[in-house]
C-alpha positions, 0 to 999 in steps of 0.5 A: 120244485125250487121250495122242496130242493131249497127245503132239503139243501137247509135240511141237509146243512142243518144235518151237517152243522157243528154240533156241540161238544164235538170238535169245532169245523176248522176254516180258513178265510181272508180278514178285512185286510186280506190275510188268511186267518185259518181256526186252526191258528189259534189252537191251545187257546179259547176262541169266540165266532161272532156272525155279523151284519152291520145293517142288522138292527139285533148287531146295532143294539150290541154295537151301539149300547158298546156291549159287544165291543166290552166283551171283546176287550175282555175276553181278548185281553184274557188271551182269548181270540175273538173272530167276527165273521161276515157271510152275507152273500157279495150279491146282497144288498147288505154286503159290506166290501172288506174296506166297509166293513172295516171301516164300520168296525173302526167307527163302532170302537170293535175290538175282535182278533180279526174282522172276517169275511165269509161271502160264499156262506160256507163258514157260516154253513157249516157251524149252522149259524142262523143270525145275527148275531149268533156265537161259538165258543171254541176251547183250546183242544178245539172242541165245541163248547157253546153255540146260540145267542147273546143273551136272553132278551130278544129285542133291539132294544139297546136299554135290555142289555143291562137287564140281560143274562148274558149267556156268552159272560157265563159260558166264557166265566165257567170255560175260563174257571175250569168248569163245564158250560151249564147252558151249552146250547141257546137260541140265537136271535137276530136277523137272518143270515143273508147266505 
């Protein structure tokens, strides 16, 4: 009975995430420092959502090869907000406190607009983020414009992202050139989401 309830609540939720091209769910959660950073804050610009777990080792080839903190720099530095969410549940042993997380984010050389934990999972929930890592992009009238992994290269293997086509570069490149997304939706890959 717990398998089937457990299956329909998955159903359920899958039936109520964000879908592409529709607006984006608006949130609140507190940051690694405890101010509230609501989507909504960043209205009229881009925005990125990067699902995080630092003891993931999909998170620890972008983060160690650098390739996640590159494209932070870059697209914050185009007036892009870069929001990487934490929704590992607080009873899990992959939970990182706000000042661990925080921490792991200084040492890795992070550079996202806020660092952000969402331990009740509801966040994660309702944009049907499934891994880590797993990225949105918002665009500034608050639509939906992309939603799946990284790249195409499903290892963690730091060496294959040099070789990977990177799908959040091209969704950002063509949003920020003025063109529609050409591959809006792709699959994440990574570690599973510890809701």
């Amino acid at each position: 009975m717990k398998t089937l309830i457990a299956a329909l609540a998955l159903v359920s939720t899958a039936a109520l995430a964000a879908a592409v091209r529709q607006p984006a769910p608006d949130f609140a959660l507190k940051d690694v420092s405890g101010r509230t950073v609501k989507l909504s804050d960043y209205r009229g610009r881009y925005v990125v959502l990067e699902w995080v777990n630092p003891e993931c080792p999909y998170v620890q080839k972008h983060y160690g090869s650098g390739n996640m903190q590159g494209l932070q720099r870059d697209y914050t530095a185009k007036n892009v907000a870069w929001l990487t969410i934490d929704s590992t549940n607080t009873d899990h042993s992959e939970y990182y406190a706000p000042g661990k997380l925080a921490g792991w984010m200084r040492r890795m050389g992070g550079a996202p607009t806020a660092t952000l934990l969402d331990p009740t999972g509801t966040v994660g929930r309702a944009y049907g983020a499934r891994t880590t890592p797993h990225l949105f992009i918002v665009d500034p009238k608050g639509e939906l414009i992309y939603a799946g992994g990284i790249d195409d290269r499903r290892s963690t293997d730091p060496d294959d992202v040099k070789t990977a086509r990177n799908y959040v570069r091209a969704a950002m490149g063509e949003a920020l050139a003025g063109r529609p997304v050409a591959e809006a939706s792709t699959r994440p890959y990574g570690c599973s989401i510890k809701y």
